[in-house]
Phi, psi and omega in degrees: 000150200258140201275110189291133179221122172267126195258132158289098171281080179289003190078355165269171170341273204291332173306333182292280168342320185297291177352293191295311187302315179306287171351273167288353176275022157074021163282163168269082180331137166209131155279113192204116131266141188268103170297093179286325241161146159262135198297310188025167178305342186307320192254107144293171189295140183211182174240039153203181186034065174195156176327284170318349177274315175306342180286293180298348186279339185266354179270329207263328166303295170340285161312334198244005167075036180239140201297180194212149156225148172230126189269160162245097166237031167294281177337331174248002173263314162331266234310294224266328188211351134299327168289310169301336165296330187287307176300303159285357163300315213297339180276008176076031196243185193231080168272160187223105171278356154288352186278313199268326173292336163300329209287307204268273202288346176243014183202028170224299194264337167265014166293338178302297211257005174268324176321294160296014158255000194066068167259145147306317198230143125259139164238144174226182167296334228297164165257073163223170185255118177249145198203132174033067167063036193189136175267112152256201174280135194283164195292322278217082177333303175293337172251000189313096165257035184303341173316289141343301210227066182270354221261344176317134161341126177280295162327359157303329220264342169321323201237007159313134165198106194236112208267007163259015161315318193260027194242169133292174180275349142295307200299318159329275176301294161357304161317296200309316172322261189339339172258336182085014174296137182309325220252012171318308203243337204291114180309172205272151137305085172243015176269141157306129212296349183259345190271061167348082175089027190057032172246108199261315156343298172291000187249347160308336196298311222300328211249277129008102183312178211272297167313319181000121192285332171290002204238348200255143191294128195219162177297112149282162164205146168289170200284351177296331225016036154298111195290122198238011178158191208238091173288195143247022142139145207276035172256341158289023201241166141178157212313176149072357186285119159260322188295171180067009191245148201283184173269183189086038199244152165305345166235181182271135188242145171229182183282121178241005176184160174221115177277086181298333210276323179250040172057351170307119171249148192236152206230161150182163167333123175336329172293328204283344197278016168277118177249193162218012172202156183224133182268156166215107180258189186074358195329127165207134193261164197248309199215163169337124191298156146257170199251180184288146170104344187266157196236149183204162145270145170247143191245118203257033163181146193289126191084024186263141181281128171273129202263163182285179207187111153280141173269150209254301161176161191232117169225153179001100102099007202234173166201152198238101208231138161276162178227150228258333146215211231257132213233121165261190169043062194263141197214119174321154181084336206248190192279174057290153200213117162338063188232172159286183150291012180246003176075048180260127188303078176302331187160187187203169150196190166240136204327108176281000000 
C-alpha cells in the first residue's frame, strides 16, 4: 500500500511540481491548501495567498487526479506570525515572518491535519534537501531556501519531503510545461503574502495604538550622537537602510542601530555596519548542539554569503559565535542559520 503524504500547496509553480513529483513516484497524494489571512480586498491577486491562487491550486490538484483540501489556520497564523511581525517592529527589531511561518504554521499546525489524515509525510516547494533525517541547502544556488527552516521541529524533519530540492528553478517550470500544469508560467511570490504592495507599514497602523512609540516621531543622531534631524518612527528603519536619511555628509550614511527605548535611529558611515560577532537567541537545533569551541557556518541574511564562524559560548537558549571575518548589516530580527561544511541545516536562531 503506497504510502500517504499531504503536499502544502500554495497555487505556485513549485509547490505544484512537488505534487506532480509525489505522484509519479507513486505515493499517495493529498493536496491541502492552507488559508492564512483574511484576503479582502485589501490583498491582490499574487501568486500565492490569495483567492485565485486556491484556484490553481484545485486545477493541479485536479490534473494530477489528486483529493484537494482547503485548511483555515488564520487564527493561528494571527497569533504565531502576524502578531509577532508587529511585536518585533514595535521593539526596533526586523523579523522575517517566513521564518515564523515555516517554524509554526507550516511544519507544525499542518503536520496536525496531515496526522489526521493518516499521512506519513508533509511536503512542500521549498528548494532545500531533506535526506536521512537531516536538512540541506537545495542544489539550485539562487533558490536555496533552507535558510527559511531552521526554527522546524527537529523530528519533523523525519517526515519531510521536499522533492524540488534536488531540482534548478528551470528545471521546474519544465516539468510543469511538459505536464501541462496552470502554474507553469505563473510569476515568482516576492512580498511578504500578508503585507499588501510591501507597505509593512500600513499593516504596523492596522494593529499598533494610535500613540505607539514605533510609529512616533523621534531623533536621528549619528553614531557621534549628534542630532541631525527628525524621523517618523523608528519601525520605518532597519539596520542597513540608506533612503530616506538625510544629506550633506561626506559620505554616504546609513541606519547602523535603532534604539526603541529612546526612539533613535543613529546613522553612520558604510564602515560602522560591520561586526565580527553575532548573538543568536531563540536557538533550535537540526542536528547535535554545538559547543563553545566548535566552528560552523554562518549565514546572517537570506542570500547573504555564509561566512565560517566560531562558537564563543552557549547558554539558556543563546548562542555567540565570533566570525572569521567581517559580516555586514547584522540586523536584530533577522535569522542566522547554521551549517556544515556539506551544507547540512544545523540549526538557527534569531538575531539578538
Amino acid at each position: 500500500m503506497a504510502e500517504r503524504v499531504l503536499v502544502a500547496m500554495s497555487g505556485g509553480v513549485d509547490s505544484s511540481v512537488a505534487a506532480a513529483i509525489l505522484v509519479e513516484e507513486g505515493y499517495d497524494v493529498v493536496g491541502a491548501t492552507m488559508k492564512l489571512f483574511c484576503y479582502g480586498d485589501a490583498v491582490p491577486d499574487r501568486p500565492c495567498c490569495s483567492l485565485d491562487s486556491i484556484t490553481d491550486a484545485q486545477l493541479v490538484a485536479h490534473k494530477l487526479g489528486i483529493p484537494h483540501y482547503l485548511l483555515n489556520l488564520e487564527d493561528r497564523f494571527g497569533r504565531d506570525v502576524i502578531a509577532d511581525f508587529v511585536s518585533e517592529y514595535a521593539r526596533g527589531r526586523t523579523p522575517i515572518p517566513c521564518v515564523r511561518c515555516n517554524s509554526f504554521t507550516k511544519f507544525r499546525d499542518f503536520l496536525h491535519h496531515a496526522d489526521a489524515l493518516d499521512c506519513a509525510y508533509v511536503a512542500t516547494g521549498h528548494y532545500a534537501i531533506a535526506r536521512d533525517g537531516a536538512l540541506y541547502r537545495g542544489r539550485d544556488p539562487q533558490k536555496d531556501q533552507s535558510y527559511f527552516l531552521w526554527g522546524i521541529d527537529r523530528a519533523v524533519v523525519a517526515r519531510m519531503l521536499t522533492p524540488v530540492g534536488a531540482l534548478t528553478k528551470r528545471d521546474t517550470r519544465a516539468m510543469a510545461r511538459r505536464l501541462g500544469l496552470v502554474t507553469a508560467d505563473k510569476t515568482e511570490s516576492v512580498e511578504i503574502c500578508f503585507v499588501p504592495d510591501d507597505d509593512y507599514v500600513a499593516v504596523l497602523k492596522r494593529h499598533l495604538p494610535a500613540d505607539a512609540p514605533a510609529l512616533a516621531p523621534g531623533p536621528l543622531v549619528t553614531v557621534g550622537g549628534d542630532q541631525v534631524g527628525e524621523h517618523g518612527g523608528f519601525a520605518r528603519y532597519t539596520i542597513g537602510q540608506r533612503r530616506g536619511l538625510p544629506g550633506g555628509f561626506a559620505e554616504p550614511m546609513y541606519v547602523v542601530a535603532i534604539r526603541p527605548e529612546s526612539r533613535e535611529v543613529v546613522i553612520g558611515p558604510g564602515e560602522a555596519l560591520f561586526s565580527h560577532a553575532v548573538t543568536l537567541g531563540e536557538v533550535n537545533w537540526l542536528a547535535e548542539p554545538l559547543c563553545p569551541g566548535d566552528e560552523a557556518f554562518v549565514q546572517c541574511r537570506y542570500r547573504a554569503r555564509a561566512v565560517q564562524g566560531r562558537v564563543r559560548e552557549r547558554a539558556n537558549g543563546t548562542l555567540a559565535l565570533d566570525l572569521a571575518e567581517p559580516v555586514r548589516a547584522i540586523t536584530p530580527g533577522q535569522s542566522g542559520a547554521l551549517y556544515d561544511v556539506d551544507g547540512r541545516l544545523l540549526g538557527g536562531g534569531v538575531i539578538a
